[in-house]
N, C-alpha and C positions, 0 to 999 in steps of 0.2 A: 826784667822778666817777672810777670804776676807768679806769685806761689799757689799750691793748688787749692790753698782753703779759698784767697781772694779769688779765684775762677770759680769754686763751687760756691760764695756767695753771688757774684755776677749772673750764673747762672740760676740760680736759685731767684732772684730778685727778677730777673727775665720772664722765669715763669710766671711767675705769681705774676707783672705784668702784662701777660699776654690772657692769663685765666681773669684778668679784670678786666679788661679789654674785651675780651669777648660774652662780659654779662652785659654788655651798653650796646649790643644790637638792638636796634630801632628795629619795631613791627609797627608795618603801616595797618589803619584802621580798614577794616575789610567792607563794604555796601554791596548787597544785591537786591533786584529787584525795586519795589515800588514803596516809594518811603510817602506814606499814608497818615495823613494829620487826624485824628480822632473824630475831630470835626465833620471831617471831608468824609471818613466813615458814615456818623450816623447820618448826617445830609442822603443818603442813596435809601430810597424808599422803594417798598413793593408798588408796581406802579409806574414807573420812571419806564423811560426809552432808554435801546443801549447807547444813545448820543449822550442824554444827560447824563447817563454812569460814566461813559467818558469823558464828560467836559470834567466832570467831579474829579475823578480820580485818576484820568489818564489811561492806555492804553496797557490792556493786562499783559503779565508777563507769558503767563503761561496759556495761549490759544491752541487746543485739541480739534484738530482738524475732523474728529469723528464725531465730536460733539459740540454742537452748536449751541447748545442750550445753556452752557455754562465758563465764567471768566473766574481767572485764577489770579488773585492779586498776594505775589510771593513777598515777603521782605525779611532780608538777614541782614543783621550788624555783628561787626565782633569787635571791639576797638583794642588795638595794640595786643598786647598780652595777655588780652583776659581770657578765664575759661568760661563767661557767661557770656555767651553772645545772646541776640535779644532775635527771636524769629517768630514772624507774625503769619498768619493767613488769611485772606479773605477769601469768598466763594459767592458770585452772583449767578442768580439761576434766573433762564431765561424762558417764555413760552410767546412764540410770534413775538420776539424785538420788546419784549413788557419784563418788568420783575416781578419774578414771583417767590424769590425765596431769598433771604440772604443768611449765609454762614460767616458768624464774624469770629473772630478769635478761633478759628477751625483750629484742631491738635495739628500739630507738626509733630513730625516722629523724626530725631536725627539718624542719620543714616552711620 
Protein backbone atom coordinates (compact mmCIF):
# COMPACT_ATOMS: atom_id res chain seq x y z
CA UNK A 1 0.00 0.00 0.00
CA UNK A 2 1.56 3.68 -1.28
CA UNK A 3 1.93 6.09 1.77
CA UNK A 4 0.38 9.40 1.49
CA UNK A 5 3.61 11.41 0.69
CA UNK A 6 4.12 8.74 -2.39
CA UNK A 7 0.33 9.58 -3.53
CA UNK A 8 0.70 13.27 -3.14
CA UNK A 9 3.89 13.06 -5.32
CA UNK A 10 1.91 10.89 -8.00
CA UNK A 11 -0.29 13.23 -7.87
CA UNK A 12 1.51 16.20 -7.95
CA UNK A 13 3.67 14.94 -10.97
CA UNK A 14 0.12 14.20 -12.69
CA UNK A 15 -0.54 17.51 -12.55
CA UNK A 16 2.16 19.23 -13.72
CA UNK A 17 1.79 16.47 -16.57
CA UNK A 18 -1.32 17.29 -17.64
CA UNK A 19 -0.52 21.55 -17.23
CA UNK A 20 2.25 20.43 -19.86
CA UNK A 21 0.20 18.67 -21.88
CA UNK A 22 -2.18 21.12 -22.32
CA UNK A 23 0.49 24.19 -23.51
CA UNK A 24 1.22 21.72 -26.95
CA UNK A 25 -2.29 22.47 -28.26
CA UNK A 26 -1.78 22.96 -31.91
CA UNK A 27 -3.61 26.15 -33.34
CA UNK A 28 -4.14 25.70 -36.94
CA UNK A 29 -3.22 28.66 -39.25
CA UNK A 30 -6.39 30.69 -39.84
CA UNK A 31 -6.90 32.10 -44.23
CA UNK A 32 -9.82 34.18 -45.37
CA UNK A 33 -10.56 35.65 -48.09
CA UNK A 34 -8.46 36.55 -51.39
CA UNK A 35 -4.71 35.90 -50.91
CA UNK A 36 -3.53 38.72 -53.35
CA UNK A 37 0.36 38.63 -54.84
CA UNK A 38 1.62 42.34 -54.90
CA UNK A 39 2.15 41.97 -58.26
CA UNK A 40 -1.31 40.82 -59.22
CA UNK A 41 -2.24 44.26 -57.21
CA UNK A 42 -0.39 46.65 -59.01
CA UNK A 43 -1.10 44.85 -62.53
CA UNK A 44 -5.22 46.18 -62.09
CA UNK A 45 -5.13 49.77 -63.68
CA UNK A 46 -7.79 52.61 -63.99
CA UNK A 47 -9.08 51.60 -67.27
CA UNK A 48 -9.35 47.81 -67.21
CA UNK A 49 -12.65 45.83 -67.63
CA UNK A 50 -14.16 44.03 -64.62
CA UNK A 51 -13.05 40.66 -66.69
CA UNK A 52 -9.50 41.76 -66.62
CA UNK A 53 -9.75 42.53 -62.70
CA UNK A 54 -11.04 39.23 -62.58
CA UNK A 55 -8.73 37.24 -64.56
CA UNK A 56 -5.94 39.32 -62.37
CA UNK A 57 -7.23 38.72 -59.09
CA UNK A 58 -10.11 36.34 -59.04
CA UNK A 59 -13.62 36.85 -57.96
CA UNK A 60 -14.16 39.43 -54.98
CA UNK A 61 -14.99 38.24 -51.69
CA UNK A 62 -17.25 40.71 -50.75
CA UNK A 63 -20.16 41.53 -53.70
CA UNK A 64 -22.91 44.33 -52.28
CA UNK A 65 -25.78 43.60 -54.04
CA UNK A 66 -26.79 47.60 -53.72
CA UNK A 67 -23.72 48.60 -55.14
CA UNK A 68 -22.45 47.74 -58.36
CA UNK A 69 -19.92 49.97 -58.79
CA UNK A 70 -17.63 48.53 -56.32
CA UNK A 71 -15.26 44.90 -55.44
CA UNK A 72 -14.08 44.28 -52.15
CA UNK A 73 -11.08 42.14 -52.16
CA UNK A 74 -10.86 41.00 -48.09
CA UNK A 75 -7.67 39.05 -46.92
CA UNK A 76 -6.89 37.84 -43.23
CA UNK A 77 -4.02 35.55 -41.93
CA UNK A 78 -3.35 34.61 -38.42
CA UNK A 79 -0.78 31.73 -38.34
CA UNK A 80 -1.10 29.37 -35.09
CA UNK A 81 -0.70 31.46 -31.96
CA UNK A 82 0.10 34.56 -33.11
CA UNK A 83 -1.42 37.87 -31.86
CA UNK A 84 -0.52 39.64 -35.36
CA UNK A 85 -2.49 38.42 -37.86
CA UNK A 86 -1.77 40.17 -41.23
CA UNK A 87 -5.19 41.82 -42.89
CA UNK A 88 -5.35 43.36 -46.10
CA UNK A 89 -7.96 45.31 -48.33
CA UNK A 90 -8.48 46.04 -51.63
CA UNK A 91 -11.30 48.24 -53.10
CA UNK A 92 -11.96 48.52 -57.14
CA UNK A 93 -14.35 51.13 -58.16
CA UNK A 94 -16.27 50.78 -61.11
CA UNK A 95 -18.31 53.18 -63.66
CA UNK A 96 -20.00 51.17 -66.77
CA UNK A 97 -17.66 47.86 -66.37
CA UNK A 98 -14.19 50.49 -66.49
CA UNK A 99 -11.89 51.31 -63.36
CA UNK A 100 -12.01 54.25 -62.19
CA UNK A 101 -10.58 54.23 -58.75
CA UNK A 102 -8.57 51.84 -56.86
CA UNK A 103 -8.09 51.75 -52.91
CA UNK A 104 -5.13 49.60 -52.16
CA UNK A 105 -4.01 48.99 -48.71
CA UNK A 106 -7.68 50.35 -47.46
CA UNK A 107 -7.64 50.57 -43.31
CA UNK A 108 -9.21 47.60 -41.92
CA UNK A 109 -10.64 48.38 -38.50
CA UNK A 110 -10.57 44.99 -36.30
CA UNK A 111 -13.79 44.32 -34.89
Amino acid sequence: MPSIQHTTWLNLFAAFLLCAASACVYEIDVQQGNKLEPKDIEAVKVGMTRNQVRFLLGTPVVSDPFRNDRWDYVYYFRAGRSDDPERRWLIVWFDDNIVTKIDRDAQVKPS
